[in-house]
MITOR-232151 format. One record per residue (C-alpha): residue in three letters; y, x, z. Coordinates in steps of 0.5 Angstrom, whole numbers, padded with zeros to 4 digits. Each point is the difference from the previous one (the first is absolute). Last residue first. Example, Ala and Ser with C-alpha at 12.3 -4.5 7.8 and 13.67 -1.06 7.14 Angstrom:
<pts>
<"SER" <-0002 0027 0014>> <"ALA" <-0007 -0002 0002>> 
</pts>
This chain:
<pts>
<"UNK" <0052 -0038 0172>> <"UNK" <-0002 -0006 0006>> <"UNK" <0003 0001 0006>> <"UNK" <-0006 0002 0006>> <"UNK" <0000 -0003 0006>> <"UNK" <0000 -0007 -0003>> <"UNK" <0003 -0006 0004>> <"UNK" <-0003 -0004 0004>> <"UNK" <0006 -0006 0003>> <"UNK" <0000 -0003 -0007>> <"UNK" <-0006 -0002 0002>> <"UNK" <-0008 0001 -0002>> <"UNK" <-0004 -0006 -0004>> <"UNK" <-0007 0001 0002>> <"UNK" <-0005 0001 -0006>> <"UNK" <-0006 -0005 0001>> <"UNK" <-0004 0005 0001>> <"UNK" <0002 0006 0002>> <"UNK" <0000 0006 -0006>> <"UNK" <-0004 0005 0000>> <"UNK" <-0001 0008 -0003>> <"UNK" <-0005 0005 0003>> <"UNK" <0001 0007 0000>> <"UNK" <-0006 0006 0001>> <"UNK" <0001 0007 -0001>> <"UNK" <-0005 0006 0000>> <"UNK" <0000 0007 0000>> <"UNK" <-0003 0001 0006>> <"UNK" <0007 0005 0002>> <"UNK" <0004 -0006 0000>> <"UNK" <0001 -0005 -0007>> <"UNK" <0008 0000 -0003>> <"UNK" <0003 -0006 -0002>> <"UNK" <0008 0000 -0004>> <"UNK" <0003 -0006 0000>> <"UNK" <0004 -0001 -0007>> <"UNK" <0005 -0007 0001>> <"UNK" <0002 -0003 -0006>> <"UNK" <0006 -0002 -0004>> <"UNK" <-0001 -0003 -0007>> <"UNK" <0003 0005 -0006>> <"UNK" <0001 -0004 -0008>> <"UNK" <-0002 0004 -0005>> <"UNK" <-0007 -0004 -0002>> <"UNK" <-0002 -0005 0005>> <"UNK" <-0004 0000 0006>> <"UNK" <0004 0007 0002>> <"UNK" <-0001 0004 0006>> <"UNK" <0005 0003 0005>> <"UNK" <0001 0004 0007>> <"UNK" <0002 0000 0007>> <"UNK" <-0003 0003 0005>> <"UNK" <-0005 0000 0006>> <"UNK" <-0004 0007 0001>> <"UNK" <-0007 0003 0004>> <"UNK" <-0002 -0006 0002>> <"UNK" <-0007 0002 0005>> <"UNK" <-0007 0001 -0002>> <"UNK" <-0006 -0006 0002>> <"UNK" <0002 -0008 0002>> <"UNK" <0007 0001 -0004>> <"UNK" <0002 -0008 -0001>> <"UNK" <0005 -0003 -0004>> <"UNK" <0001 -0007 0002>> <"UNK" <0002 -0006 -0004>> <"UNK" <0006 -0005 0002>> <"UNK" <0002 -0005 -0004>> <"UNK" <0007 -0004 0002>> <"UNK" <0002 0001 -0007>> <"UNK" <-0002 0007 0000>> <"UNK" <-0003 0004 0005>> <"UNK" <-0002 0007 0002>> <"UNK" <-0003 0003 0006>> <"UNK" <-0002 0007 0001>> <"UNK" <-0006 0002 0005>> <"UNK" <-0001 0009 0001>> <"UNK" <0005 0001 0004>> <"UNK" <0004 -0006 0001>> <"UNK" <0004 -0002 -0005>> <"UNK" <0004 -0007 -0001>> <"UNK" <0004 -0005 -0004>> <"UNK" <-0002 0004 -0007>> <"UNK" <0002 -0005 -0006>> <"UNK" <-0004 -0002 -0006>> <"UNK" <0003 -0001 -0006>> <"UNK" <0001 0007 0000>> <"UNK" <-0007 0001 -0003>> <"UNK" <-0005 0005 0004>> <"UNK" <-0002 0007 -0003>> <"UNK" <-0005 0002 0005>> <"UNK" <-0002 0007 -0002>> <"UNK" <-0007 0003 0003>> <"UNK" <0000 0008 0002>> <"UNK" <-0005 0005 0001>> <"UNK" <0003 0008 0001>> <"UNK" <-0004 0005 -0003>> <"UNK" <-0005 0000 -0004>> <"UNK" <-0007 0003 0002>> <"UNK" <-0006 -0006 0000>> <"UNK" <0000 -0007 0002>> <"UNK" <0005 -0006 0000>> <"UNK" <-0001 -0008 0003>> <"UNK" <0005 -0006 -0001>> <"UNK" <-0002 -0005 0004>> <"UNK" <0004 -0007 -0001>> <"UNK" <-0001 -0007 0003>> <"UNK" <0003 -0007 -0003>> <"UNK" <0000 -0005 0005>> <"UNK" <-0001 -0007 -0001>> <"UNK" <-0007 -0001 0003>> <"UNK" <-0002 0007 -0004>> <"UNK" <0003 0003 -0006>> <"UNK" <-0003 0007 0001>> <"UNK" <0003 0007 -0005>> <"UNK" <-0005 0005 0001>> <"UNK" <0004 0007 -0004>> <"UNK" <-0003 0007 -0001>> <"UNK" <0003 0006 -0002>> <"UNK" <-0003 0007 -0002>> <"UNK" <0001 0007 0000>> <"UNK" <0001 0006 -0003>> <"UNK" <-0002 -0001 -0008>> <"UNK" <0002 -0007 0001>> <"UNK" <-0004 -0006 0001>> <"UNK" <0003 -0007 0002>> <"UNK" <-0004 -0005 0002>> <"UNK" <-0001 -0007 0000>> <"UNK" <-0001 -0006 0006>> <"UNK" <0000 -0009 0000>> <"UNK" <-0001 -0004 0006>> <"UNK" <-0001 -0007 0001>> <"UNK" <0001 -0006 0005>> <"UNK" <-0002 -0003 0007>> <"UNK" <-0007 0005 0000>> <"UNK" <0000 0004 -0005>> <"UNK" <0000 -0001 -0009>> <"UNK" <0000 0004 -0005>> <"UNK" <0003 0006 -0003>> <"UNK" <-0002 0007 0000>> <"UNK" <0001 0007 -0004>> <"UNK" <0006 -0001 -0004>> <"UNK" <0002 0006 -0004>> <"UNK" <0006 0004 0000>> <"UNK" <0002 0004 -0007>> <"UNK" <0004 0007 0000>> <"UNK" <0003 0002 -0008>> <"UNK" <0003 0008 0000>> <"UNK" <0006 -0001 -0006>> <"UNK" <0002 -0007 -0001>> <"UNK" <0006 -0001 -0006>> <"UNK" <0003 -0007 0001>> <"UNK" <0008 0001 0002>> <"UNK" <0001 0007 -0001>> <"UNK" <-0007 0004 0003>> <"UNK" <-0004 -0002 0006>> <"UNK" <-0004 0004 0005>> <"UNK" <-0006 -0005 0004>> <"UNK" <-0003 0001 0006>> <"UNK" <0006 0002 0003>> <"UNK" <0001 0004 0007>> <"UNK" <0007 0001 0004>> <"UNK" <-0002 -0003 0006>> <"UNK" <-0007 -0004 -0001>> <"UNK" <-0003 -0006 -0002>> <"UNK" <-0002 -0007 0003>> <"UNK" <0001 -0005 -0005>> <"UNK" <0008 -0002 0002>> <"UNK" <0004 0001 -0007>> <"UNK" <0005 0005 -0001>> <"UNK" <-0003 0006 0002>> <"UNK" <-0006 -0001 -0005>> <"UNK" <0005 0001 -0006>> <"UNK" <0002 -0005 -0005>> <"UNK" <0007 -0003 0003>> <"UNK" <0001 0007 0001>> <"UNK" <0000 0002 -0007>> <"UNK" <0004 -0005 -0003>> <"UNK" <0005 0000 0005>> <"UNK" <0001 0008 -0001>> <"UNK" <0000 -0001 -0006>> <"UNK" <-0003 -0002 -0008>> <"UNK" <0003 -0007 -0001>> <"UNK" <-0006 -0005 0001>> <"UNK" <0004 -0004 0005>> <"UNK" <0001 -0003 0007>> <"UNK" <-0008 -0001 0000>> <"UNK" <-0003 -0002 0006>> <"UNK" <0000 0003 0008>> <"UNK" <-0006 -0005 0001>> <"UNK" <0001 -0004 0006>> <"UNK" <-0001 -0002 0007>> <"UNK" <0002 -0006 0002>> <"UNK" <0001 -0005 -0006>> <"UNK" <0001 -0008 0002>> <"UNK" <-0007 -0004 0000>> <"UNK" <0000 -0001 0007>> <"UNK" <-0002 0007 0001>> <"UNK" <-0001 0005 -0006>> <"UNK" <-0003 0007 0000>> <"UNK" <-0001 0004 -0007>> <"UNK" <-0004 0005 0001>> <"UNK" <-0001 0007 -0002>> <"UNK" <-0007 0004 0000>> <"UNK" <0003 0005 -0006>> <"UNK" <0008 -0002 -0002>> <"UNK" <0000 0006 -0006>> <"UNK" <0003 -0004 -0005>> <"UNK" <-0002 -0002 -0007>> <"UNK" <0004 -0001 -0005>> <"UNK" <-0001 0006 -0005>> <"UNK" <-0008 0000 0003>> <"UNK" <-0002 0001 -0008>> <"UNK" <-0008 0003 -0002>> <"UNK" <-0002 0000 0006>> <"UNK" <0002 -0008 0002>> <"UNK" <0004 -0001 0007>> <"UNK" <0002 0003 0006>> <"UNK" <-0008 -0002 0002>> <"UNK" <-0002 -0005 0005>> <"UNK" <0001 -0002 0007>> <"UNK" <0006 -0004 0000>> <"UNK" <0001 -0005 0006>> <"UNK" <0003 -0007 0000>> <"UNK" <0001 -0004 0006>> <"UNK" <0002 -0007 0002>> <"UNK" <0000 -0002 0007>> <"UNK" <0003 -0007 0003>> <"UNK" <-0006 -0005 -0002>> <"UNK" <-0005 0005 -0003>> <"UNK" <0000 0005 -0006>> <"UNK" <-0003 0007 -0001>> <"UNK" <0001 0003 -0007>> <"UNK" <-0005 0006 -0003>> <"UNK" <0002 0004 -0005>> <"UNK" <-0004 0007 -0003>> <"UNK" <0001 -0003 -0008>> <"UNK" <-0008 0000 -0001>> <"UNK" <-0001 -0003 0007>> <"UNK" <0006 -0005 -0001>> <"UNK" <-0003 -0003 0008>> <"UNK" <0003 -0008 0002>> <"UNK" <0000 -0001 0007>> <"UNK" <0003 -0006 0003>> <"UNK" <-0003 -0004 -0007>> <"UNK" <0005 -0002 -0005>> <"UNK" <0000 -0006 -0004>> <"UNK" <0004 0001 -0005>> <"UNK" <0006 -0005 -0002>> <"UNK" <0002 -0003 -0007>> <"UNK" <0003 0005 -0004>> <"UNK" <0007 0001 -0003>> <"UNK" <0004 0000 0005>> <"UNK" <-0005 0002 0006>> <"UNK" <-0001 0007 -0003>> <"UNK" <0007 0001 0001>> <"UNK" <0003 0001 -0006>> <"UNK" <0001 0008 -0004>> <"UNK" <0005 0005 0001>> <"UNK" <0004 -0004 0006>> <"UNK" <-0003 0004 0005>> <"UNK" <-0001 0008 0001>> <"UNK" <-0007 0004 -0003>> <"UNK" <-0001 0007 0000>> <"UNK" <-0006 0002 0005>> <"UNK" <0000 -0005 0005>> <"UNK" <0005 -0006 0000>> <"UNK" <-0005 -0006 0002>> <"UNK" <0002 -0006 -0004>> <"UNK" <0004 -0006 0002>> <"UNK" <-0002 -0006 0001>> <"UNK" <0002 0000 0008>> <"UNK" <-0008 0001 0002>> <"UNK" <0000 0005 -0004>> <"UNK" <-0002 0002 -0007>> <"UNK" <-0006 0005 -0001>> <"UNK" <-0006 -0005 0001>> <"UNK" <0004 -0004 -0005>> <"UNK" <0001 0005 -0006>> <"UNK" <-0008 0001 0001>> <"UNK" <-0002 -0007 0000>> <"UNK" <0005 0000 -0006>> <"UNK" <-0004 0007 -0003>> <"UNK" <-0008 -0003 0002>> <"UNK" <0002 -0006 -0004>> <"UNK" <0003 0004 -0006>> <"UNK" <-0006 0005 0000>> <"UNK" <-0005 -0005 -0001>> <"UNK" <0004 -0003 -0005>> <"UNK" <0002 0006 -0004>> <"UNK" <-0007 0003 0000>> <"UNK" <-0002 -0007 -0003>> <"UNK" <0006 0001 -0006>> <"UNK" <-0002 0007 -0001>> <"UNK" <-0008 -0002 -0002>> <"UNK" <0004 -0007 -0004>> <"UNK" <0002 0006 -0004>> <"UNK" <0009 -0001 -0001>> <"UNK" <0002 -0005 -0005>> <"UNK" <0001 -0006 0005>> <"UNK" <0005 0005 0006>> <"UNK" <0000 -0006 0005>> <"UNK" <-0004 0005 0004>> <"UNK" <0004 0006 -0001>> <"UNK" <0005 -0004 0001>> <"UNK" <-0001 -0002 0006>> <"UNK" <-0002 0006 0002>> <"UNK" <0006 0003 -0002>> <"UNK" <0005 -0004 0005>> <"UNK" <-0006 0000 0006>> <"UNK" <0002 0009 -0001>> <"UNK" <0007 -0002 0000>> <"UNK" <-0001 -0003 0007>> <"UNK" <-0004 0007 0001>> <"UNK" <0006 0003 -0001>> <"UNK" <0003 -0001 0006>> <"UNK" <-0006 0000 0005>> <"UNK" <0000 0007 -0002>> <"UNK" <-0009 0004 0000>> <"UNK" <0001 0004 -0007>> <"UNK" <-0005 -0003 -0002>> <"UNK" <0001 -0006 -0001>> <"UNK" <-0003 -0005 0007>> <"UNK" <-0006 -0004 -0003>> <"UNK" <-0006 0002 0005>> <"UNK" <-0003 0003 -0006>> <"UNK" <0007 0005 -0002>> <"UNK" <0004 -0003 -0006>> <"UNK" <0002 0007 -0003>> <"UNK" <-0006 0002 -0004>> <"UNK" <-0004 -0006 -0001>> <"UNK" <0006 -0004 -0002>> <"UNK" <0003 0006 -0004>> <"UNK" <-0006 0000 -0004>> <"UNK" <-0001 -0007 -0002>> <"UNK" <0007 -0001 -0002>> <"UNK" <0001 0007 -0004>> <"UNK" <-0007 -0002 -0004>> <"UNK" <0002 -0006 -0002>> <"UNK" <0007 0001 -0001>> <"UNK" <-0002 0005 -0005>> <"UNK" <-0005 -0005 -0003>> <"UNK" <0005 -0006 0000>> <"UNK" <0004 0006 -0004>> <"UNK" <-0004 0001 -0005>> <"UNK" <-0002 -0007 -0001>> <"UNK" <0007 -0001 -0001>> <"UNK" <0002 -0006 0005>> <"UNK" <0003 -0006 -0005>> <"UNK" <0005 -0005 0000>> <"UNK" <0003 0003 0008>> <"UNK" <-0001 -0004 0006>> <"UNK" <-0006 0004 0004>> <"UNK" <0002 0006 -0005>> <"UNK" <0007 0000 0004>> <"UNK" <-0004 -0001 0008>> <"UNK" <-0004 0005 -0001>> <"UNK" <0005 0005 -0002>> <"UNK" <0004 0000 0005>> <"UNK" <-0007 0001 0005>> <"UNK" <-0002 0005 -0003>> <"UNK" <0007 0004 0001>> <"UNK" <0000 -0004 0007>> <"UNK" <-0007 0004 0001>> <"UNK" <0002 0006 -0004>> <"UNK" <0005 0001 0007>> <"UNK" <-0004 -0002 0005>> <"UNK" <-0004 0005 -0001>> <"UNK" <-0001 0005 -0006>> <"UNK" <0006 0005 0001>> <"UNK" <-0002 0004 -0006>> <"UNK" <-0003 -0007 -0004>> <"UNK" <0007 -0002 0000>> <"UNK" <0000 -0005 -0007>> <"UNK" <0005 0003 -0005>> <"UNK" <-0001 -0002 -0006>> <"UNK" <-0003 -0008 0002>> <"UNK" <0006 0000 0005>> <"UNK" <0005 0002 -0006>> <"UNK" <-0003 -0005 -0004>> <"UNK" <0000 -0006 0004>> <"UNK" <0007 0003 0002>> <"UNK" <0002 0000 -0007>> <"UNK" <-0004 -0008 -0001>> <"UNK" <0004 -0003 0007>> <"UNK" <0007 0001 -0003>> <"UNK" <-0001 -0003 -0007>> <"UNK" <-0004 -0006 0004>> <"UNK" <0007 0000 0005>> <"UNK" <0005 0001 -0005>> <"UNK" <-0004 -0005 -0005>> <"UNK" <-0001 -0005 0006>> <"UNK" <0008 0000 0002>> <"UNK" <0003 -0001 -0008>> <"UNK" <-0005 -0006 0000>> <"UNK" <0003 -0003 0006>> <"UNK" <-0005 -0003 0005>> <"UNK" <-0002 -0007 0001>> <"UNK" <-0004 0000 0007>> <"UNK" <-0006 0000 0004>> <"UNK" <-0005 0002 -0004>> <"UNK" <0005 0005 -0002>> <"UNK" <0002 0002 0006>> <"UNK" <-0007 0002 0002>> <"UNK" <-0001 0004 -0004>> <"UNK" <0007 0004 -0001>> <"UNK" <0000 0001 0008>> <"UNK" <-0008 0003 -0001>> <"UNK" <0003 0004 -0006>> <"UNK" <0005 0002 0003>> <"UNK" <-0002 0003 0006>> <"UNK" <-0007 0003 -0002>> <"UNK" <0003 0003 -0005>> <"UNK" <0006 0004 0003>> <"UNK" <-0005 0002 0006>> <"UNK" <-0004 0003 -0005>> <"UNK" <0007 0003 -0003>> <"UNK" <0001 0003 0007>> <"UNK" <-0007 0003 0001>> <"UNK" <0000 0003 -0007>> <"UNK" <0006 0003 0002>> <"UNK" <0006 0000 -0006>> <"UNK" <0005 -0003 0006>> <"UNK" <-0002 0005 0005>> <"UNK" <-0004 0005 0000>> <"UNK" <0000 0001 -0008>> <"UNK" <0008 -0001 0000>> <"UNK" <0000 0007 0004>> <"UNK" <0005 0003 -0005>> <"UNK" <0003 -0004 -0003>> <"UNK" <-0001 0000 -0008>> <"UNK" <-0005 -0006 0000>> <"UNK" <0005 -0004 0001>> <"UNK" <0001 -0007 0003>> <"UNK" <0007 -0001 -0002>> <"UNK" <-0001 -0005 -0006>> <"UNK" <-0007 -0004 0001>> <"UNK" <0001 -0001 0007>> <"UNK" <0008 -0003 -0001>> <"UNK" <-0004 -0004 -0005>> <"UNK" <-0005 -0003 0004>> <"UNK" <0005 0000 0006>> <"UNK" <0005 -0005 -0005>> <"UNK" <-0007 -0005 -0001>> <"UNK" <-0001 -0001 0007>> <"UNK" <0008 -0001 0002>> <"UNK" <-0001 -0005 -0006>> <"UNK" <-0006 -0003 0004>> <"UNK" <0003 0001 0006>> <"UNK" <0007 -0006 -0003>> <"UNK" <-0005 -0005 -0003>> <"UNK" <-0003 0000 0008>> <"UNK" <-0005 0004 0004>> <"UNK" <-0006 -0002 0003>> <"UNK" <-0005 0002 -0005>> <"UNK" <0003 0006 -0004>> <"UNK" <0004 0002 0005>> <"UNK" <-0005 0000 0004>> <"UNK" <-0004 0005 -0004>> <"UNK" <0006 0005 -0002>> <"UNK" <0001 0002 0008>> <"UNK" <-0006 0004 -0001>> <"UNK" <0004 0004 -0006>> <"UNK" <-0005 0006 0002>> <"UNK" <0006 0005 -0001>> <"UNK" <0004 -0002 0005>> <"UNK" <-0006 0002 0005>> <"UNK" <0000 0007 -0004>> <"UNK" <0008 0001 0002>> <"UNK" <-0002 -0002 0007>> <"UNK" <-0006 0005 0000>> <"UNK" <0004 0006 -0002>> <"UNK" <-0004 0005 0003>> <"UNK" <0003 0007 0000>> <"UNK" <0005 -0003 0005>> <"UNK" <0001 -0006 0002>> <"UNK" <0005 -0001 0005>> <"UNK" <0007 -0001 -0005>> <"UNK" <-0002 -0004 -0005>> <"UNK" <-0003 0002 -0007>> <"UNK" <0003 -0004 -0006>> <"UNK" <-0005 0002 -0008>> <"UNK" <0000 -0007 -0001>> <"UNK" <0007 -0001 0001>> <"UNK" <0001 -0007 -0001>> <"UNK" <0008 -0001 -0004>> <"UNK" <-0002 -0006 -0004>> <"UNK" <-0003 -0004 0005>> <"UNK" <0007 -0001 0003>> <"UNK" <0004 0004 0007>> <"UNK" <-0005 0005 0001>> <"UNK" <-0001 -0001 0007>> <"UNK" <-0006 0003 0005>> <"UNK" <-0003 -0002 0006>> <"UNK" <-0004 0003 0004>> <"UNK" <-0005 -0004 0005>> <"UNK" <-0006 0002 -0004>> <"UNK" <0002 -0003 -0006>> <"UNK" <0006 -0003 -0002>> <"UNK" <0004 -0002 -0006>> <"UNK" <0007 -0002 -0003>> <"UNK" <0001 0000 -0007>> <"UNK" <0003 -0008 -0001>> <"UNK" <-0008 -0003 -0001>> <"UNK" <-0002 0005 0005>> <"UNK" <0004 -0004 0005>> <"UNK" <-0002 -0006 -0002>> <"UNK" <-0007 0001 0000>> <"UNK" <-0001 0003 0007>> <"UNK" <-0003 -0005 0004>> <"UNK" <-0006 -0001 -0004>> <"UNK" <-0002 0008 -0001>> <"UNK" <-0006 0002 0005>> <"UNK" <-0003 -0007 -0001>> <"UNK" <0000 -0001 -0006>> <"UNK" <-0002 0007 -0002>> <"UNK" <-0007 0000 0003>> <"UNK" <-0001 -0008 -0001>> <"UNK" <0000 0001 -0008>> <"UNK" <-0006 0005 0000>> <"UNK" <-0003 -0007 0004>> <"UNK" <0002 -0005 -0005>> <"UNK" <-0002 0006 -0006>> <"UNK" <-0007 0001 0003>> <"UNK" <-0001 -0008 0000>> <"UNK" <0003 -0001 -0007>> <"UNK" <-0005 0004 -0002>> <"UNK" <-0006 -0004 0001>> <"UNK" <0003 -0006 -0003>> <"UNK" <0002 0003 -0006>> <"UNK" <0008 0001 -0003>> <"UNK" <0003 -0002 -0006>> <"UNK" <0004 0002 -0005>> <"UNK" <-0003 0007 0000>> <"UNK" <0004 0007 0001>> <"UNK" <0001 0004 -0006>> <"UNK" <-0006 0006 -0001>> <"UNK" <0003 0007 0001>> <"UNK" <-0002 0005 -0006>> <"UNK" <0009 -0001 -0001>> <"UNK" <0001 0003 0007>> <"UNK" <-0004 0006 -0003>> <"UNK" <0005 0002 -0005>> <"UNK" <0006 -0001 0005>> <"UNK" <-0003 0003 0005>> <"UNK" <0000 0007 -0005>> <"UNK" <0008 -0002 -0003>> <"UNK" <0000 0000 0008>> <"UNK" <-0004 0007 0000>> <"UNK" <0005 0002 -0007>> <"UNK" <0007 -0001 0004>> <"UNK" <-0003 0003 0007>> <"UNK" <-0001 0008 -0004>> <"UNK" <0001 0004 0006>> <"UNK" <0000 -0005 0005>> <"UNK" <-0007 -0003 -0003>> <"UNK" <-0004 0008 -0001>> <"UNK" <0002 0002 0007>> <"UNK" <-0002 -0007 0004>> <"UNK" <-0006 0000 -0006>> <"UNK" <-0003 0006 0002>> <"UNK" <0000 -0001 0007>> <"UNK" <-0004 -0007 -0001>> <"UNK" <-0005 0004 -0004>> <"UNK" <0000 0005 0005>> <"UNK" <-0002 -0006 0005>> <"UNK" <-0005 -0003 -0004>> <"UNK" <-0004 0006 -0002>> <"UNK" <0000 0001 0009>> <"UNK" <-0002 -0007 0001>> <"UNK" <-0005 0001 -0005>> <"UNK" <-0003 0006 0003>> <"UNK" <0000 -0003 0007>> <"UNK" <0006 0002 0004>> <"UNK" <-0003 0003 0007>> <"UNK" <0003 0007 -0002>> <"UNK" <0008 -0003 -0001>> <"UNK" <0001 -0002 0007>> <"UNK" <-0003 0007 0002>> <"UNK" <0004 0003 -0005>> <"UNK" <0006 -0003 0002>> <"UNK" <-0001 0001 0008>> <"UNK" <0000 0008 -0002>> <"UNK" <0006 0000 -0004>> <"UNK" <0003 -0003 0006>> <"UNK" <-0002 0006 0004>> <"UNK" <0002 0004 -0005>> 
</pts>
């Protein structure tokens, strides 16, 4: 019952449309693997309405696809020989099928559950695009074997191939990869012609089964990369359809103006996928036959977007990991971009984040909603938490996405209780359901951010129906100060510190701890409430992978009021052998 009623309360905020789309795709699931013959004899049909590749590229859109190309290249250069022989890897798991033609696309691994990311991620075909570029005579035979080994044994019969290979979101992922490895290989190269008609064949199903099947149910990320797919293959095909340049018109400049906030942050508020967001912005803006209107919101858009995606990157280059994010997903934005000068308060106001920045403190504090109404399937309830780095080194942390399979992890990591804005014991804001569902929805909100004497400081608040939450975050000569505040009647306030491992306890003394690494020290002091617990505990900068930490538990006196600093000597001592840590690491 009560996950009947957090579905329903997810399915009420659906539009009409995205309701019609939803029991269309419903309806379709049922009807192909009943009938799978006639629906690939249907993609087949349609597949032929696809206009071929053209022989030459534009100027314009050689940029996009050089950048689209980048996202691919970079995550998968390593790995072509392996893949070549049958072997992959993706998020540390690694699975062997012997040859190409033995892939499975259908294999799921042992830590996932109802989720199968790592089969979907297979199903992406990202490591095609370096192979294509980088690769030998001996990759591009590999290529052609795993086109075909694709067309053979992808099945619409299997039960759950539309949520995993056969997803829209996957075959998107499939275009923009082949596509862009195969553009850019072939102005720099000589290619077999039984390589380039597998690959144009190949491209024109999934253009078909894409333009058939966009995620208007899910809108968000997901129809912006099926946009974006679509964009790039009509950028570089013979012909655009008129009809079909006025769909995608009206598609793109919709879903830039509902999904891509005013501050340039995507919706749904991840670090993550807004570098995916700077990929489809750069297409759309490249895109010649889209209305020049559309065009001009994409450009305004993008610039805002990659300040954006900087503004959520720390000073290590990799992003910040509220809601679901992990690194590896996308480049850092410092590889595929030219530095952004950031000011040491940088505010997000539509998308509720503020970024604090000085010689030896970065801290990124969020205070806006879970997400977009309409689908907050990635957000998490990580209201008035921050992010602290000292001396460019990660301190405290986001606990991360260590997977999206439905479960006690994936539940937890979305929770209040694992992130560290001020809370209470056994209260949530937010009710979930399976991996993306949300029930009850809460949202915080900035309510100052300026400057102060020798530094800046940011607040917002968290209104519940019984209580309120509110957080000062203060960098202020070198020393970050935090106060967290709680007013009405719910019991037991409390804020979770959770501290990554690489930093080592070497003392605690009352209500002061001391961390270093490397011969960094930094230090954790409680000037009002006390430490309730220290603990060993995890997080997850990348999918499926644990990293260990240190979960520190604050509780305010009887005022209700809790205030920490975090500093850390300049220039950091280098401590002895001789100063060992007091508490081992987990």
């Amino acid at each position: 019952m009560e996950i009947n009623l957090r579905t329903l309360q997810a399915a009420s905020r659906l539009d009409v449309k995205m309701l019609g789309y939803h029991l269309k795709r419903v309806l379709r699931n049922v009807l192909a693997r009943q009938f799978p013959n006639a629906y690939a004899r249907r993609l087949e049909r349609l597949s032929t309405r696809v206009p071929a590749i053209a022989s030459r590229a534009t100027e314009a859109t050689g940029t996009a696809v050089a950048f689209v190309s980048r996202f691919y290249r970079d995550e998968y250069l390593d790995d072509m020989d392996d893949v070549a022989r049958g072997h992959f890897t993706f998020f540390g798991q690694s699975v062997d099928f012997g040859s190409i033609g033995a892939i499975d696309w259908h294999h799921t691994i042992a830590v996932e559950k109802d989720l199968h990311l790592w089969r979907m991620k297979l199903a992406h075909l990202g490591f095609i695009c370096p192979m294509l570029v980088s690769g030998t005579v001996t990759h591009h035979h590999a290529v052609e074997a795993i086109l075909a080994r694709f067309n053979a044994s992808s099945s619409f019969a299997v039960s759950g191939c539309f949520s995993s290979y056969w997803f829209p979101y996957s075959a998107s992922h499939r275009i923009l990869s082949v596509l862009s490895g195969y553009l850019v290989a072939r102005q720099e190269r000589t290619l077999a012609p039984s390589l380039v008609a597998a690959i144009e064949a190949f491209l024109r199903r999934d253009v078909a089964f894409v333009l058939d099947t966009i995620e208007h149910e899910l809108k968000n990320n997901h129809v912006e990369r099926n946009l974006a797919a679509l964009c790039l293959y009509y950028s570089h095909a013979e012909e655009v359809p008129t009809s079909i340049a006025a769909r995608l018109n009206h598609d793109v400049h919709r879903i830039i103006l509902d999904c891509v906030l005013e501050d340039g942050l995507l919706s749904e508020r991840s670090a993550m996928y807004q570098g995916l967001t700077v990929m489809a912005l750069r297409v759309f803006r490249d895109t010649l036959f889209l209305a020049a209107t559309t065009r001009k919101v994409a450009r305004e858009r993008l610039a805002l977007a990659e300040h954006a995606w900087a503004v959520m990157s720390h000073p290590d280059g990799e992003i910040a990991l509220f809601n679901d994010s992990w690194f590896g997903e996308v480049p850092p934005v410092g590889a595929l971009m030219e530095p952004t000068s950031l000011q040491p308060l940088e505010v997000l106001r539509h998308a509720g984040y503020a970024r604090l920045q000085d010689e030896s403190c970065f801290a990124l504090f969020d205070a806006g909603a879970i997400g977009p109404y309409w689908n907050p399937g990635h957000g998490h309830a990580d209201f008035l938490a921050v992010e602290i780095d000292l001396h460019g080194r990660r301190f405290i942390v986001d606990p991360g996405t260590y997977q999206y399979s439905t479960g006690e992890r994936r539940r937890f990591e979305r929770s209040a209780a694992s992130h560290n804005g001020p809370g209470w014991h056994e209260v949530e804001p937010v009710e979930y359901s399976g991996c993306f569902k949300v029930g009850r929805m809460s949202k915080a909100q900035l309510t100052e951010c300026g400057p102060v004497a020798g530094g800046h400081r940011v607040s917002g608040a968290l209104h519940l129906t019984h209580g309120t939450a509110d957080r000062s975050v203060m960098l202020r000569n070198g020393c970050l100060h935090v106060s967290d505040r709680w007013h009405g009647d719910l019991p037991r306030p409390r804020t979770n510190l959770l501290i990554s491992a690489d930093w080592h306890v070497v003392s605690r003394e009352g209500n002061h701890l001391q961390f270093a690494q490397d011969g960094i020290l930094v230090d954790l002091v409680i000037r009002k409430g006390h430490v309730a617990d220290l603990r060993a505990s995890s997080w997850a900068s990348r999918y499926l992978q644990d990293r260990q930490g240190w979960l520190i538990t604050l509780e305010p006196g009887d005022t209700a009021e809790l205030d920490w600093d975090v500093s850390s000597p300049v220039p950091a001592p280098i401590r002895t052998k001789e100063q060992h840590d007091v508490v081992r690491s987990p």
